[in-house]
C-alpha positions in Angstrom: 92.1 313.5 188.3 89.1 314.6 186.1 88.7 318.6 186.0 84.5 319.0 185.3 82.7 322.7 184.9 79.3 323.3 186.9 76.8 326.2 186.4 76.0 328.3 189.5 72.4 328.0 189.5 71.0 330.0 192.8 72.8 332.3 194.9 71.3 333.7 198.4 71.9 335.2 201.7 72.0 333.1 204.7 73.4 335.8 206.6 75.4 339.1 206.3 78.8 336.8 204.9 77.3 333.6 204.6 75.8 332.3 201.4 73.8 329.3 200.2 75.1 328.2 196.6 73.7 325.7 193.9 75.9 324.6 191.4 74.3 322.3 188.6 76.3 319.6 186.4 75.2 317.5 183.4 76.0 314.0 184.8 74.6 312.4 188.0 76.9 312.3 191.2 78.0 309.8 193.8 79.7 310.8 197.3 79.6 309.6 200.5 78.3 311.5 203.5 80.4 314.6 205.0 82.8 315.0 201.6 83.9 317.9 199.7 84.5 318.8 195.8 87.7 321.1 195.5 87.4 324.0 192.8 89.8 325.4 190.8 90.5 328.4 190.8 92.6 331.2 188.9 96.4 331.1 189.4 95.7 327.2 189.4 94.3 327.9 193.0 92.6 324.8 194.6 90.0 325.5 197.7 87.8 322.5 198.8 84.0 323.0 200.2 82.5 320.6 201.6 79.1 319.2 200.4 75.5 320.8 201.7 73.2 318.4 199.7 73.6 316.5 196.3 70.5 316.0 194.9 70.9 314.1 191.2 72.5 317.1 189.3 72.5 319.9 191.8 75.1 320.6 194.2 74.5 322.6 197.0 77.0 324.3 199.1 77.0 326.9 202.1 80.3 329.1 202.2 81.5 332.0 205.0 82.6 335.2 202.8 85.8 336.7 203.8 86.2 340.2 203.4 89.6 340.5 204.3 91.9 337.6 203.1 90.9 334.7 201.7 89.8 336.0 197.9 88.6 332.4 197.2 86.1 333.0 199.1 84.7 336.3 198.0 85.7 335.1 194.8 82.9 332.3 194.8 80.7 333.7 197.0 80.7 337.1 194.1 80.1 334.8 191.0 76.8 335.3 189.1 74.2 333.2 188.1 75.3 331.1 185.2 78.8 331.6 185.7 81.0 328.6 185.0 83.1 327.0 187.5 85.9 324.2 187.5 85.9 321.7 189.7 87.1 318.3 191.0 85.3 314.8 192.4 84.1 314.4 195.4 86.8 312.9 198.2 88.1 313.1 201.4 87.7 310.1 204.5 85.8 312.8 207.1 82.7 310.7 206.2 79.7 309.2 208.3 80.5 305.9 209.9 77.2 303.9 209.1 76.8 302.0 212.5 73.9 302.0 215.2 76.4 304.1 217.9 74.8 307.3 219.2 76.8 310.1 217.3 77.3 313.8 218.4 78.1 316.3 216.5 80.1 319.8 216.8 80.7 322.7 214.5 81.2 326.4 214.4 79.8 328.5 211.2 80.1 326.6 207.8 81.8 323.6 209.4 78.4 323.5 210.0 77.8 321.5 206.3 79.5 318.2 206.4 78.0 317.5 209.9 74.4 318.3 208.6 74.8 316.3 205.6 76.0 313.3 207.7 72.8 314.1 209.9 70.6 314.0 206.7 72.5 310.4 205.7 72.0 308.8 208.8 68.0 309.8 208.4 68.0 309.0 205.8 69.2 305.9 205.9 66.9 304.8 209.1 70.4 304.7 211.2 68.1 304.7 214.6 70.7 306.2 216.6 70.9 309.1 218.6 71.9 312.4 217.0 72.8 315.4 218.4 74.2 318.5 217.1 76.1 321.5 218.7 77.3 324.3 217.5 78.9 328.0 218.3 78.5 331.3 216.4 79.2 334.9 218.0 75.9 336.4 217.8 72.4 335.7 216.9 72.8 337.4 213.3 75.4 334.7 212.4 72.9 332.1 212.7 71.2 330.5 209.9 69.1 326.7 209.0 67.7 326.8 212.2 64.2 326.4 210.6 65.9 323.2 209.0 67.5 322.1 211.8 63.7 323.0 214.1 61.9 320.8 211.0 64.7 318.0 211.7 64.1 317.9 215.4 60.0 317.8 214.7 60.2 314.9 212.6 62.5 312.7 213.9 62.8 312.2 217.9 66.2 310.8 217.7 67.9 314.2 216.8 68.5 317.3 218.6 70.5 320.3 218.5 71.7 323.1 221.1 73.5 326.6 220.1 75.5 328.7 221.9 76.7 332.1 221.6 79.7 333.5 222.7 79.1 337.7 222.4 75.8 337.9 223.4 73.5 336.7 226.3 70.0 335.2 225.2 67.5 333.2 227.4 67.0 330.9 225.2 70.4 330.1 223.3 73.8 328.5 225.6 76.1 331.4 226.7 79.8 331.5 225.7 81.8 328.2 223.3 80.5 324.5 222.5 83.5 323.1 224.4 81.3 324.1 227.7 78.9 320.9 226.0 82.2 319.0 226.7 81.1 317.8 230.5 80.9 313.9 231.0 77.3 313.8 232.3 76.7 314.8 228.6 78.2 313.3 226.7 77.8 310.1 228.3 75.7 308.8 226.3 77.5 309.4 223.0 79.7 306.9 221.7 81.0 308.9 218.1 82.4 312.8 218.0 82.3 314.3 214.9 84.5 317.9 214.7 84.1 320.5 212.1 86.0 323.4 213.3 89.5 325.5 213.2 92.7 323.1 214.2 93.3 324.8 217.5 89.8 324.2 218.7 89.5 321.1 217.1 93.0 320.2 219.4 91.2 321.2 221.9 88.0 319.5 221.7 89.8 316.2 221.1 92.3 316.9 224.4 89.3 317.2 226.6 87.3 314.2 225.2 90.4 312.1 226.0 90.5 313.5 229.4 86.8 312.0 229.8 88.2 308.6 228.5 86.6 308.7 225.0 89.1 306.4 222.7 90.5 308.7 219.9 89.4 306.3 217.1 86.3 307.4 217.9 86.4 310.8 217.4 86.6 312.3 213.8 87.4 315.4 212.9 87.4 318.0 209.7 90.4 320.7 210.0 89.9 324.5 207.8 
């Protein structure tokens, strides 16, 4: 297994704890849609991100900084511009099946990025199927690309998205957790579930889908 340095590039706030980061290598990479790069870290520390956008020799990833625990995070998320990082390929097999079958997708905070770069692949890639994304943050503050996501929507009819919040009541956002989403006159029409989430939701999202007679090999599912 190769270990390859990158150059943080850009650094910015999405939110309060959330940041948008651009790393920049000197050879061209490959990667299928929805997989990560794993860093290394000190203390021979390895953490994997998953993939925002690769575009020729920039990476771009969006990561959640955790104040308490977690010091990979802050870690990363506190490096400057130009600082060197190490790194490994791209890999994992939570990745975009490239088939006509309407596909919906479901995240919470920065499991937010595989799913959106599997949305940007099967645009990309004229998959005319229908795409829908859902998604659960506490409050409105935690939210961020919903300008992206609006642009997606106005460009391409067969995508949409819905948000919900879970701490706070606003007309025009869902009220309380994604799993609400999980009723069977809407998902009905969906025939692939991709999950980005913690394990005991993702358990949980998977446990009612099955109750609504969705076939398991059908649902796919990233675990942090």
């Amino acid at each position: 297994m190769a270990i390859n340095n990158f150059k943080l590039i850009e650094k910015k706030n999405l939110t309060h704890d959330v940041y948008e980061i651009v790393f920049k290598w000197e050879h061209k990479l490959t990667m299928k849609p929805g997989q990560f790069i794993t860093f290394l870290l000190p203390n021979l520390w390895w953490r994997a991100y998953s993939i925002l956008e690769l575009d020729d020799l920039n990476i771009k990833l969006i990561i959640k900084r955790i104040e308490n625990g977690r010091w990979w995070s802050k870690f990363i998320c506190d490096s400057l511009v130009w600082d060197v990082l190490k790194w490994v390929w791209p890999a994992w097999h939570f990745v975009l099946q490239e088939n006509l079958k309407n596909k919906l997708f479901i995240w919470t905070w920065t499991g937010f990025v595989p799913l959106y770069n599997q949305i940007i692949s099967a645009i990309e890639k004229n998959l005319w199927t229908k795409l829908k994304l859902i998604f659960w943050v506490r409050e409105e503050k935690d939210l961020f690309y919903i300008e992206e996501l609006n642009k997606l929507k106005q460009k391409n009819a067969n995508f949409d998205f819905d948000i919900y919040l879970s701490r706070e009541k606003i007309d025009w956002y869902n009220n309380w957790y994604t799993s609400d989403f999980l009723i069977k006159k809407n998902i009905e029409e969906f025939e692939e579930f991709y999950i980005c989430w913690a394990p005991n939701m993702i358990e949980s999202s998977i446990e009612i889908l099955k109750n609504l007679w969705i076939n398991e090999e059908n649902i796919f599912i990233e675990k942090y």
